[in-house]
C-alpha positions in Angstrom: -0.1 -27.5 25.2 -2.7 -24.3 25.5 -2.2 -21.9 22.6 -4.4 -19.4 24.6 -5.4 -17.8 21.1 -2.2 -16.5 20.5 -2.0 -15.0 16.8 0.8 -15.6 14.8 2.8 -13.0 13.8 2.8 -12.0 10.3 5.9 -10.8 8.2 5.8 -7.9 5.8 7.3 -8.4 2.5 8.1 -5.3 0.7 9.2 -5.4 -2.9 10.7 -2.8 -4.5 8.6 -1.8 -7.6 9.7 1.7 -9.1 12.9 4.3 -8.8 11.6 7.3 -10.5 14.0 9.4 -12.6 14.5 13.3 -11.6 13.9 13.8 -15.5 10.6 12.8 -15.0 9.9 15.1 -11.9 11.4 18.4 -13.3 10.5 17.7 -16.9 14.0 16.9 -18.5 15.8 19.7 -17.0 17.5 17.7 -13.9 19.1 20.7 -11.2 22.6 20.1 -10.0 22.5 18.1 -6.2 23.3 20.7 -4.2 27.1 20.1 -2.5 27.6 17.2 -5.5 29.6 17.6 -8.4 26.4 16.5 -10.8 22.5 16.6 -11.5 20.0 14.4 -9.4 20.2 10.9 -10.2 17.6 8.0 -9.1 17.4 6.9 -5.7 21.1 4.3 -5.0 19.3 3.2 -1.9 17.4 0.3 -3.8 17.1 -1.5 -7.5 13.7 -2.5 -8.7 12.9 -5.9 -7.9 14.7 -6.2 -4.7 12.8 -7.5 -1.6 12.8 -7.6 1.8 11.3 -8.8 5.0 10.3 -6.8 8.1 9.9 -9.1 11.0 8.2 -8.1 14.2 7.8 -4.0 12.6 11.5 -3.8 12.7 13.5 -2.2 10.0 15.5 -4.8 7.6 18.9 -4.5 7.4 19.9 -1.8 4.4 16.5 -0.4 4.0 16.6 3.4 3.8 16.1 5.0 7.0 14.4 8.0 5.5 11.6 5.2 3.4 11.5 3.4 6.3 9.9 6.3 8.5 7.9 7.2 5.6 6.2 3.7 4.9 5.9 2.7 7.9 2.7 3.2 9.1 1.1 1.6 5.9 3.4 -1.3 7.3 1.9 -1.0 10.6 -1.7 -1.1 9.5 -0.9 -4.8 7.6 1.4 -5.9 10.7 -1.7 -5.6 12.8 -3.8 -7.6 10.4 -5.5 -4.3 9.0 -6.5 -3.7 5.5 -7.0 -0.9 2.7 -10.5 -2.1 2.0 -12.0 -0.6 -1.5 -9.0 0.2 -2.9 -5.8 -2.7 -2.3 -6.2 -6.4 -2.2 -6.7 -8.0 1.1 -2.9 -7.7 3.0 -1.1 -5.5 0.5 -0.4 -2.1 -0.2 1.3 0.3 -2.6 3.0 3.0 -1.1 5.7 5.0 -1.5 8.8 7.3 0.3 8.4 11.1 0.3 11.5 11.9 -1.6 10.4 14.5 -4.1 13.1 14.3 -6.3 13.5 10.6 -6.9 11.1 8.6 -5.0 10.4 5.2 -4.7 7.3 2.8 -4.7 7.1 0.1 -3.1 4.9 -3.0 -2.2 3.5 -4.3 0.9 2.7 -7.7 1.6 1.3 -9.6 4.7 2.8 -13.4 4.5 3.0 -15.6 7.4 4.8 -18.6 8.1 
């Protein structure tokens, strides 16, 4: 059989490292969520620790939309076998959603099967 240099395609595993409290953003003084009977709270979307896999670039099932849209070109860089030379270790990144309130960092890593 002719593998014809066909790459393997990687997976990306994405680890959820840090939730950050509202108290930390606005200094102790959390605002009431507009429309919500209550003050901010950390992001419910995701719980340090928790991993997934994107396979193929495509969302995993339960991962935050909004995060999604806003990580995923780092995710596209290591799903084409680039790097963050100078700065990240070969096939990983740190990077994070946009959510100003309560974001969340996150870690990228190329694995392959």
């Amino acid at each position: 059989m002719c593998s014809l240099g066909v790459k393997k395609i990687p997976k990306i595993k994405i680890t959820v490292l840090k939730r950050v409290d509202p108290s930390v953003i606005f200094d102790g003084d959390v605002p009431n969520w507009p429309g919500r009977d209550g003050r901010y709270t950390v992001c419910a979307s995701f719980e340090e620790g928790q991993e997934f896999v994107a396979v193929r670039g495509r969302k995993p099932e339960g991962f935050c939309s909004h995060a999604w849209r806003d990580i995923s070109l780092d995710l596209q860089v290591l799903y084409r076998g680039g790097n963050f030379d100078g700065w990240m270790k070969k096939g990983e990144m740190i990077t994070c959603c946009t959510d100003g309130v309560r974001p969340v960092s996150f870690k990228m890593e190329r694995i392959e099967d």
